[in-house]
N, CA and C of each residue as an Amber inpcrd file, in Angstrom:
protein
   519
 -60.0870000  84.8190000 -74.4750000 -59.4280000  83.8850000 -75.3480000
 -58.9260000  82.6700000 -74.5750000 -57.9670000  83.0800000 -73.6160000
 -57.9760000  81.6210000 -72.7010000 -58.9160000  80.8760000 -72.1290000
 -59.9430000  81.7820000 -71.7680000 -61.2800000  81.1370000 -71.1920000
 -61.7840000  80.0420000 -72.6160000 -61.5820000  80.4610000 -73.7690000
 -62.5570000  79.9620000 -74.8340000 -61.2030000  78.1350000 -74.9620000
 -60.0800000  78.7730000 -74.7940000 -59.0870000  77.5550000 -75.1030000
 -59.0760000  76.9890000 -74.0880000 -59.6640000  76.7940000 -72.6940000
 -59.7900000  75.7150000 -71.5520000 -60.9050000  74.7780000 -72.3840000
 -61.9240000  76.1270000 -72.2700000 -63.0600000  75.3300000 -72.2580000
 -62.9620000  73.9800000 -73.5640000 -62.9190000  74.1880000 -74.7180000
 -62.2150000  73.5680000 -76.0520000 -61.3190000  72.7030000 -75.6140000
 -60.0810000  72.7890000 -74.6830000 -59.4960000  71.4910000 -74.1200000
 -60.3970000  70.6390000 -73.3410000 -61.1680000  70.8920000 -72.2280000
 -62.1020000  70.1180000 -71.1810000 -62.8570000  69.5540000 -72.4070000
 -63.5820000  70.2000000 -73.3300000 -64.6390000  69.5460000 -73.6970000
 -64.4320000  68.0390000 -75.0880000 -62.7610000  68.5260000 -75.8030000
 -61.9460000  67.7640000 -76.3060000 -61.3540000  66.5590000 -75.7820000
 -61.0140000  66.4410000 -74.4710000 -60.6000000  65.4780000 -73.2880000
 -61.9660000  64.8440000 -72.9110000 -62.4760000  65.2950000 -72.7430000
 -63.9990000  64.4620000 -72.3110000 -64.5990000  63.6370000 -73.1290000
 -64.6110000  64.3880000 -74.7530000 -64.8490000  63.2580000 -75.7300000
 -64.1100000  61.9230000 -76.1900000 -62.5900000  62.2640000 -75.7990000
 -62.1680000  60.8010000 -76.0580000 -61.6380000  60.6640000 -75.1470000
 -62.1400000  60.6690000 -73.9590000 -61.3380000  59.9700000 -72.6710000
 -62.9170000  58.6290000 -72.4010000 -61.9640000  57.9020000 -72.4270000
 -63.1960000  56.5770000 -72.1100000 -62.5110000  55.8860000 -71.4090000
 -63.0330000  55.1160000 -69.9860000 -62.7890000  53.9580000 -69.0920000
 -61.5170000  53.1050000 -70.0650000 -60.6910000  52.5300000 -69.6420000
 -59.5340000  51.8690000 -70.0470000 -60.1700000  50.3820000 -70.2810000
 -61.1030000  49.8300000 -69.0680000 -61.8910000  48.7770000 -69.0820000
 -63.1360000  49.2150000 -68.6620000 -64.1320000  49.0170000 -70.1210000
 -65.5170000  49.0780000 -69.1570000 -65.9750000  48.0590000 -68.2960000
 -67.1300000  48.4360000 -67.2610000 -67.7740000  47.5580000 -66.8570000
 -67.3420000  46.3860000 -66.3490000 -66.3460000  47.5660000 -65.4800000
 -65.3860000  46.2260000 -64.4200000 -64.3660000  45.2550000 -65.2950000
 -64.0460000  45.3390000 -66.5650000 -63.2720000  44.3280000 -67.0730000
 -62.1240000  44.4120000 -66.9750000 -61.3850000  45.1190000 -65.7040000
 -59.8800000  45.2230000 -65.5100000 -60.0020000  43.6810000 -64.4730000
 -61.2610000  43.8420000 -64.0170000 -61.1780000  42.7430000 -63.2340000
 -62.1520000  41.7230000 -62.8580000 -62.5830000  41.8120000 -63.6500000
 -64.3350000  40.7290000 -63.6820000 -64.2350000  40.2000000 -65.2470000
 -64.8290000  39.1780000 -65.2700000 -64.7660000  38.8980000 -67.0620000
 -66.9760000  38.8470000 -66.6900000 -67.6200000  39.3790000 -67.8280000
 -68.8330000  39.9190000 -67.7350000 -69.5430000  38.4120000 -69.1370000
 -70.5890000  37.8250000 -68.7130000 -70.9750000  37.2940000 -69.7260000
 -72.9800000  37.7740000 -69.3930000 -73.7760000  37.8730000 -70.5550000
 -74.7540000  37.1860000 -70.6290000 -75.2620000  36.9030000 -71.6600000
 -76.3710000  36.1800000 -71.8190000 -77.1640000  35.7910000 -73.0890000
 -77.8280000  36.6300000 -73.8840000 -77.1830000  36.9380000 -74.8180000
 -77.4720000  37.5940000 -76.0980000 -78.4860000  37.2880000 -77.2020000
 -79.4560000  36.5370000 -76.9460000 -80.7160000  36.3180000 -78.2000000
 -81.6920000  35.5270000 -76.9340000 -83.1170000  35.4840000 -77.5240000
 -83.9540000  34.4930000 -76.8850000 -83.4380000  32.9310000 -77.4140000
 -83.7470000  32.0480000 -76.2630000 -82.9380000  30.7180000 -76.8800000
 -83.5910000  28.9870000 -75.9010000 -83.8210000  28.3710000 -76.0160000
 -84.5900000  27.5310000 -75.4380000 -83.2910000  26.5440000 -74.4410000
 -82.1000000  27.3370000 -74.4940000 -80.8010000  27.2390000 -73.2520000
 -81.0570000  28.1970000 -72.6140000 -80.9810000  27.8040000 -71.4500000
 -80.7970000  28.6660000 -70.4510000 -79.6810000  28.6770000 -70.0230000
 -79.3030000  30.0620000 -69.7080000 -77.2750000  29.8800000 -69.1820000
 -77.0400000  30.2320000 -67.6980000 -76.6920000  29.5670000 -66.8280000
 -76.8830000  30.1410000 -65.3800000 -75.1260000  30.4670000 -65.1750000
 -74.5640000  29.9400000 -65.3830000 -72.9780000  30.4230000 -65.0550000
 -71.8220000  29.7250000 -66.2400000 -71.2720000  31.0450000 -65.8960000
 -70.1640000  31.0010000 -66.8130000 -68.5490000  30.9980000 -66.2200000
 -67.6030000  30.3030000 -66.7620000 -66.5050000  30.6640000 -65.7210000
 -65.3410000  30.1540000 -67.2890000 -64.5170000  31.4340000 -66.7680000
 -63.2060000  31.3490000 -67.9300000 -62.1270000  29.9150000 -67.3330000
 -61.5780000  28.9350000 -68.2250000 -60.5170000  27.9030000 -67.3690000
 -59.2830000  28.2910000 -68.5090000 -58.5630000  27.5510000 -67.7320000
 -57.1920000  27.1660000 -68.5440000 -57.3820000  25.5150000 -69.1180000
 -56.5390000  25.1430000 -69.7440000 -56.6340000  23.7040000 -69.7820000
 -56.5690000  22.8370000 -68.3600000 -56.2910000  23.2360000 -67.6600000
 -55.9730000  22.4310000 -66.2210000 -57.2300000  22.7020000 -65.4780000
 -58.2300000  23.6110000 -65.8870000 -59.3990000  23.3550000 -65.0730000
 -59.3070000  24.4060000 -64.0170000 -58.1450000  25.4750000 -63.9190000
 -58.0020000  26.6490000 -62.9940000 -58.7820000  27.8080000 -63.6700000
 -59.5760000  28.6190000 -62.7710000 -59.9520000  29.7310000 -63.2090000
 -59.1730000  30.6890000 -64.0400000 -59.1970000  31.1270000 -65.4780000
 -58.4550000  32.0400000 -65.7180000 -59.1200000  33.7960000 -65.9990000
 -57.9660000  34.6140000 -65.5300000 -58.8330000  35.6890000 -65.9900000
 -57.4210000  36.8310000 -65.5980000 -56.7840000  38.0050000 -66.5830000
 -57.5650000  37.9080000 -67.3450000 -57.7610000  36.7310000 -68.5140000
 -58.7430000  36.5340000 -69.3700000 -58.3490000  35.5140000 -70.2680000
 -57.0740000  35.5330000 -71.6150000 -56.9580000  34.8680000 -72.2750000
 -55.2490000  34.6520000 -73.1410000 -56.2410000  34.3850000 -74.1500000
 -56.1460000  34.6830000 -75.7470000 -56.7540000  34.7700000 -76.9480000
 -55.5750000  33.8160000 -77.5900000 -54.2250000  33.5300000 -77.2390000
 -53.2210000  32.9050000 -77.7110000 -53.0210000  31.6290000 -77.2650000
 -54.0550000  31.2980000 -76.7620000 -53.9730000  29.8980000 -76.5170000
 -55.5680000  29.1600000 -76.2080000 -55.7010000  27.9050000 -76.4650000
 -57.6060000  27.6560000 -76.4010000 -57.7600000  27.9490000 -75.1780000
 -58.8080000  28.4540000 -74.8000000 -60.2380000  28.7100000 -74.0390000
 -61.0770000  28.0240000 -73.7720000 -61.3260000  27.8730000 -72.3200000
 -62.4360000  26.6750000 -71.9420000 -63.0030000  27.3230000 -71.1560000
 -64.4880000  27.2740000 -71.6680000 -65.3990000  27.8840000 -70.6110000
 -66.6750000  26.8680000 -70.4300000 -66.5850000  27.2740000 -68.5370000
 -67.1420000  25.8960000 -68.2010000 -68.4720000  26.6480000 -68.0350000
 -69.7590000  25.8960000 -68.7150000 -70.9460000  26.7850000 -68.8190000
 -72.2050000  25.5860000 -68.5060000 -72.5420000  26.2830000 -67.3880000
 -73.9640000  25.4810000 -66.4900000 -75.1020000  25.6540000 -67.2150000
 -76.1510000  24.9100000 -67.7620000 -77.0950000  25.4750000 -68.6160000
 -78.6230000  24.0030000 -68.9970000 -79.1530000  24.8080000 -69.1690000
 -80.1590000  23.9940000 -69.2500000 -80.6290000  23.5010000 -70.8870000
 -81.2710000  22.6830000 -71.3400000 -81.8840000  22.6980000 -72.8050000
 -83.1450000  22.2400000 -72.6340000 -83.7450000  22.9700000 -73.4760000
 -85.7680000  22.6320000 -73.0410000 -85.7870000  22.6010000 -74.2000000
 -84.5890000  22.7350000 -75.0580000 -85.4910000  22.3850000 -76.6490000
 -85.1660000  20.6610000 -77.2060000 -84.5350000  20.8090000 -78.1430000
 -84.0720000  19.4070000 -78.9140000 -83.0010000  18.9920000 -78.5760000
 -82.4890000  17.7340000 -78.9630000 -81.2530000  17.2610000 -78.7170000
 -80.1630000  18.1580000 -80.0580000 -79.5150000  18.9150000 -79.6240000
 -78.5590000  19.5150000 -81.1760000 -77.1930000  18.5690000 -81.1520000
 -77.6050000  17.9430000 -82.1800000 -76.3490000  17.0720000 -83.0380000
 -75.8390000  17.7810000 -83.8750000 -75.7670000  18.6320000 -84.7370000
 -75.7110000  19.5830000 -85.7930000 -76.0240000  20.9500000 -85.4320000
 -74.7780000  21.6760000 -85.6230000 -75.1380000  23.2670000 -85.2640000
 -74.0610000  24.0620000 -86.0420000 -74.1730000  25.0500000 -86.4200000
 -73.4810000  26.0130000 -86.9470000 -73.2700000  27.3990000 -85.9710000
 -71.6290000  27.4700000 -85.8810000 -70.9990000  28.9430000 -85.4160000
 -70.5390000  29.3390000 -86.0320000 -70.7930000  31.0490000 -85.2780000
 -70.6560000  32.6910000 -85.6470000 -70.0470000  33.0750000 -84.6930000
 -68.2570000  33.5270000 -84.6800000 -68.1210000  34.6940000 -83.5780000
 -68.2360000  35.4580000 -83.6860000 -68.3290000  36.9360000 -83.1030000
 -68.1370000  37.9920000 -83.5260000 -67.4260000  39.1120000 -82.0650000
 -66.4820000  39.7840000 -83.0020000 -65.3030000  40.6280000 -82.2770000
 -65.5500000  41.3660000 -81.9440000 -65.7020000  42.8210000 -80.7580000
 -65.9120000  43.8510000 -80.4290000 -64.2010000  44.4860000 -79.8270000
 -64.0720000  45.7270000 -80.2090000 -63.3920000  46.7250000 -79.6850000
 -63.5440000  47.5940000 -78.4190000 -63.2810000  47.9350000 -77.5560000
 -63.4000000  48.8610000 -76.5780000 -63.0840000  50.3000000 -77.0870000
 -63.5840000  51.2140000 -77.6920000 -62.6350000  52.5080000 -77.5960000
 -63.2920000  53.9740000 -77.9720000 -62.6380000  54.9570000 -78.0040000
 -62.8050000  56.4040000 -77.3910000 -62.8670000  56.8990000 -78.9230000
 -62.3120000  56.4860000 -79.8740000 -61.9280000  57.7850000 -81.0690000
 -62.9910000  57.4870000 -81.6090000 -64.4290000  57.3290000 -81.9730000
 -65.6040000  56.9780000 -82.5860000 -66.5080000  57.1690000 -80.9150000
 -66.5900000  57.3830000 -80.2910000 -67.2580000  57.1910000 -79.3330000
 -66.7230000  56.1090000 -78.1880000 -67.2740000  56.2430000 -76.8000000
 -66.6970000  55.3240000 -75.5660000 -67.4790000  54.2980000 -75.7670000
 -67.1900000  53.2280000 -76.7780000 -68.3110000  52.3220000 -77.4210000
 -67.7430000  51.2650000 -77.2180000 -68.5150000  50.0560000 -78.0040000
 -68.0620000  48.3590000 -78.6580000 -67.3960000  49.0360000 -80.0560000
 -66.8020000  48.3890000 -80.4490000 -66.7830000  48.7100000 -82.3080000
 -66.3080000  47.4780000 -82.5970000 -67.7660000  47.1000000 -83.7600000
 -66.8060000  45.7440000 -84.1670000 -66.2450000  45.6390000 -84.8310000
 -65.1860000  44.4490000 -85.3550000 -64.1240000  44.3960000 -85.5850000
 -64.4850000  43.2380000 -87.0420000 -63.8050000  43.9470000 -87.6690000
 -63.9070000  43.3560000 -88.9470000 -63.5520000  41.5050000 -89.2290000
 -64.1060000  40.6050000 -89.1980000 -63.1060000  39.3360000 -89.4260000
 -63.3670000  38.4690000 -90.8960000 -63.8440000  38.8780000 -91.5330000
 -64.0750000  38.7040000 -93.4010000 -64.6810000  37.0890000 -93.1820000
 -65.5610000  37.4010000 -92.5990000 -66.3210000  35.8010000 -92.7240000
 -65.2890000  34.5330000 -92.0730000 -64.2710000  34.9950000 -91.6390000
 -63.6670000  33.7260000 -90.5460000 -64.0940000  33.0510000 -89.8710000
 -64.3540000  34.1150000 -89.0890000 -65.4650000  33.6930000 -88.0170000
 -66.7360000  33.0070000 -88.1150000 -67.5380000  33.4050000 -89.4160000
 -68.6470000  32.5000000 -89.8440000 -69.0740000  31.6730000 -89.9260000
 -70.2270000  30.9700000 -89.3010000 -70.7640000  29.3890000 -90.3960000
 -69.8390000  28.5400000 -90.4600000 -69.2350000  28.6600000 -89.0250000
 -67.9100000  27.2970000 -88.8060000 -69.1080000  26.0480000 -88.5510000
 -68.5350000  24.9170000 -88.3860000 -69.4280000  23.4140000 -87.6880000
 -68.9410000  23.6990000 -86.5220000 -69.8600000  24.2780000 -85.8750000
 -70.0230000  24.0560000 -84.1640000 -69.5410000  23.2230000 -83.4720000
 -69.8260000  21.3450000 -83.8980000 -69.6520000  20.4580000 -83.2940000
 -67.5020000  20.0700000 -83.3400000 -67.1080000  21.0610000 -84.4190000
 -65.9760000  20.6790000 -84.5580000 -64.9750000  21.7740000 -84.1000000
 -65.8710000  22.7340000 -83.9090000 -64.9080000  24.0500000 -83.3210000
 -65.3350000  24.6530000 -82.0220000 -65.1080000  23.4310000 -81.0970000
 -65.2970000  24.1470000 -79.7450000 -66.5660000  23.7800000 -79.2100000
 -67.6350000  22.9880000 -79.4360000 -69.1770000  23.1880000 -78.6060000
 -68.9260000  21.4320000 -78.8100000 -69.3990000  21.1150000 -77.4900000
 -69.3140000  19.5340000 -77.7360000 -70.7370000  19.2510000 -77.9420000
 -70.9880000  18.0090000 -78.9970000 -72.2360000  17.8220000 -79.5710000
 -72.2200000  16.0910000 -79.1840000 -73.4560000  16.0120000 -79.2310000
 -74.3340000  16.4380000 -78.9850000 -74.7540000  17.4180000 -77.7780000
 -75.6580000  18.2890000 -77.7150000 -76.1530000  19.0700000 -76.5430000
 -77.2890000  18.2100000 -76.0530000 -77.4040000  16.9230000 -75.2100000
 -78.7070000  16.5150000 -74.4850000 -79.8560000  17.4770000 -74.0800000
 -80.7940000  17.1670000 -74.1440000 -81.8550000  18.0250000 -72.7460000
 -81.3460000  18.3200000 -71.5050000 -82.0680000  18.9950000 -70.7280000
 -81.7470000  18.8050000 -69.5970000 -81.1040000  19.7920000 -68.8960000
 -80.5680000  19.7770000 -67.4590000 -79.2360000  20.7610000 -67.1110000
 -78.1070000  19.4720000 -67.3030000 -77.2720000  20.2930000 -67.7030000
 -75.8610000  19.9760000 -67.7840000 -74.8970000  20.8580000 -67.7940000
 -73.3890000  20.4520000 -67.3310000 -72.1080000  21.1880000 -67.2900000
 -71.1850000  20.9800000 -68.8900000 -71.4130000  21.7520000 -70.0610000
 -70.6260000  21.8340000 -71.1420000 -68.9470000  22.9640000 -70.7350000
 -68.1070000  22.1440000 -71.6920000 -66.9290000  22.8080000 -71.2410000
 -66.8480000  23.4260000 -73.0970000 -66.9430000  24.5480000 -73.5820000
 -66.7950000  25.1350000 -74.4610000 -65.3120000  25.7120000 -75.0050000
 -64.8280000  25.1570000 -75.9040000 -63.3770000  25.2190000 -76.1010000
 -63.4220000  26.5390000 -77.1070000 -62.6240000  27.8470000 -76.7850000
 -62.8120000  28.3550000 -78.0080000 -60.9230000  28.3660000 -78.2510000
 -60.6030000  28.0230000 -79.5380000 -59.4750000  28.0240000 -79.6540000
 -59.3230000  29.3030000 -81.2950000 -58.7550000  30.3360000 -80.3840000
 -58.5070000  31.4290000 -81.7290000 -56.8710000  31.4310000 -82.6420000
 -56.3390000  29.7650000 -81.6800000 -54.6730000  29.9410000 -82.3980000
 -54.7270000  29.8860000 -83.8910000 -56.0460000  28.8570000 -84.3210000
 -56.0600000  28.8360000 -85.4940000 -56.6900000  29.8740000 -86.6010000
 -56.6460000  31.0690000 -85.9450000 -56.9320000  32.1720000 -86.4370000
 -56.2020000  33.5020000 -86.7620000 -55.0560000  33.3800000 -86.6260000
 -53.7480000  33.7240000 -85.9260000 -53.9050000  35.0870000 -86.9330000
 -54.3350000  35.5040000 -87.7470000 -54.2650000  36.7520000 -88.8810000
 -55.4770000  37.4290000 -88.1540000 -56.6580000  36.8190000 -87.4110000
 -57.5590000  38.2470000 -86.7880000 -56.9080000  38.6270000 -85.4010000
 -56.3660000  37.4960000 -84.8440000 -55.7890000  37.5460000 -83.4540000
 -54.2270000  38.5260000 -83.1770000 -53.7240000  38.1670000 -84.4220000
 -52.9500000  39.0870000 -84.3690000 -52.6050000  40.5130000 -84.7210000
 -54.1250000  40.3600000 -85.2960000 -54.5650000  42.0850000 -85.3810000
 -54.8060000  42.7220000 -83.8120000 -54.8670000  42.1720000 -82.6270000
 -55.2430000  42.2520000 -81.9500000 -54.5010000  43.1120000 -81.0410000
 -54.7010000  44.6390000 -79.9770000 -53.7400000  44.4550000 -78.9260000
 -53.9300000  43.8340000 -77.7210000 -52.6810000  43.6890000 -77.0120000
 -52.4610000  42.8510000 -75.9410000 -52.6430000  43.6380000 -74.7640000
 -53.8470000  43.2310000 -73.9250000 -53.7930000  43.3510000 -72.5150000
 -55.4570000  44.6550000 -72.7700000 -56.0240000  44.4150000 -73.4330000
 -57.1010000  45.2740000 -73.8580000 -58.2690000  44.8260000 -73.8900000
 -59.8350000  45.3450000 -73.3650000 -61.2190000  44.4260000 -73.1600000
 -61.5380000  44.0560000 -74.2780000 -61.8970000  43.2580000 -75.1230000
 -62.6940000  42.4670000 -76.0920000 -63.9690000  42.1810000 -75.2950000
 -64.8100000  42.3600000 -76.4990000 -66.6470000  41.7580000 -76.2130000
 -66.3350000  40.2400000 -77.3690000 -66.5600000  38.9550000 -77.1390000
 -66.6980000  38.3690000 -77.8610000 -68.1710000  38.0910000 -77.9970000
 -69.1000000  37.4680000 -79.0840000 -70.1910000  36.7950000 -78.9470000
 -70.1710000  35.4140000 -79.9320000 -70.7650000  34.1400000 -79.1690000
 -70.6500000  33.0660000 -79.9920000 -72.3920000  33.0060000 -80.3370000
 -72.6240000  32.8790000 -81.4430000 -73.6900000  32.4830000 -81.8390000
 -74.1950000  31.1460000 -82.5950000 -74.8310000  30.1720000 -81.7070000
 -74.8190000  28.7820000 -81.9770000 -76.4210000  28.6940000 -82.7230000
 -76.5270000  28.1810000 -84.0400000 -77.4780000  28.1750000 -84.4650000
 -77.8270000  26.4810000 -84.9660000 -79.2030000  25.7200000 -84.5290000
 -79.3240000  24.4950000 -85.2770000 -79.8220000  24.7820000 -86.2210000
 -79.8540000  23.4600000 -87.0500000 -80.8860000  23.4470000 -88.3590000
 -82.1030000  24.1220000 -88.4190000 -82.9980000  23.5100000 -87.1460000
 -84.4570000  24.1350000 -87.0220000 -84.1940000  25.5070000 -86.8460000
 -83.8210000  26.2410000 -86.4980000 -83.5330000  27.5800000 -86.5960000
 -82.9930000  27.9310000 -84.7050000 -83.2110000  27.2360000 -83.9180000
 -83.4380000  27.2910000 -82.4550000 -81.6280000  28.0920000 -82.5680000
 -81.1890000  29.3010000 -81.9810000 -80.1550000  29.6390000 -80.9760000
 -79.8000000  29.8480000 -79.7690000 -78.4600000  29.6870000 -80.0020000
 -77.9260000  29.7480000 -78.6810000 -77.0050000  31.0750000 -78.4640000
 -76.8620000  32.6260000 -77.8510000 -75.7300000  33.5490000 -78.2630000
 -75.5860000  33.6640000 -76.9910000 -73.9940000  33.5140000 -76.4640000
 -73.7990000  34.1980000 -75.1710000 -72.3050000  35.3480000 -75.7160000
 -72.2150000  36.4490000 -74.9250000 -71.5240000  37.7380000 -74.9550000
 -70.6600000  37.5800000 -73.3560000 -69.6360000  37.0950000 -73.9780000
 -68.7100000  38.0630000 -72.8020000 -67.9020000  39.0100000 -73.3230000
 -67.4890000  40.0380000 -71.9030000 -67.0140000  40.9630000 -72.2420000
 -65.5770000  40.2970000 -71.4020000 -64.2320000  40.8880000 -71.4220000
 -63.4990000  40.4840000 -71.0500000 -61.9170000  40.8200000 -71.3240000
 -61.1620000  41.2960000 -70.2420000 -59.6290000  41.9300000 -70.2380000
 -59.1650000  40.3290000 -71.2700000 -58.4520000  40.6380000 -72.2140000
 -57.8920000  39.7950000 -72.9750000 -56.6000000  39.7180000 -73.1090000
 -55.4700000  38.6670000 -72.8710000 -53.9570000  39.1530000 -73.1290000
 -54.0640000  38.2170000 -74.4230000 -52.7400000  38.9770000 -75.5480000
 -52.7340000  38.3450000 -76.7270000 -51.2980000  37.8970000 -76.6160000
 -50.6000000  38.3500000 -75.8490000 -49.3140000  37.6380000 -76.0150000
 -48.9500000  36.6680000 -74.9910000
């Protein structure tokens, strides 16, 4: 009988014990490109407004990420964004789980929420503002000091995207 009630604890503890931060995000912020896309993304780096590296990153105040990248497609004057939220956690599995945001996040104008437009050809250095203050009812669903997966998904008219995924220790307060 005790043998049967270890085993039933070990194997109970194992199912919802999951990493606190996956994949290094107590101390690395993790990005890559999430769809095929005629950008290429070579580096990514979290700032503050002052242009200092931040990390972990703050959800309570805008976000600038300075992103090295190439365009082999069109010039995008016009684009439409999609974020989308991920969870870190153990009670469903040691997974992502995403996070509900009722079309907030949706089919914003790109050029006005954070992506400076036009996007030229070429390589260039874009500084990507994401500002979630004005979101303050998903953000404050949020806890503080916990990994978030964000993904931005930049779509033009012609259909051409752009999705990059970071993963990343997030403070909300």
């Amino acid at each position: 009988m005790l043998r049967t009630a270890i085993l039933i604890s070990a194997v109970f503890a194992v199912g919802f014990c999951c990493d606190a931060f996956p994949n290094k995000t107590d101390t690395t912020l993790n990005w890559f490109p999430s769809c095929t896309s005629k950008i290429t993304v070579y580096s990514l780096v979290a700032q503050d407004k002052s242009g200092n590296a931040e990390y972990p990153i703050h959800l309570s105040a805008p976000l600038y990420a300075l992103v090295n990248l190439t365009n082999s497609g069109s010039v995008y004057n016009q684009m439409k964004l999609t974020t989308n939220l991920w969870s870190w956690g153990g009670w469903s599995g040691c997974d992502w789980h995403s996070l509900p945001t009722l079309g907030m996040l949706s089919n914003l104008d790109a050029c006005t929420n954070g992506i400076p437009c036009p996007i030229p050809q070429g390589n260039q250095q874009l500084t990507i503002t994401m500002d979630f203050t004005k979101f303050g009812n998903i953000i404050g669903l949020l806890q503080d000091d916990q990994p978030y997966q964000i993904q931005q998904v930049i779509t033009a008219p012609n259909g051409d995207t752009l999705c990059i995924t970071v993963q990343a220790r997030a403070r909300i307060k």
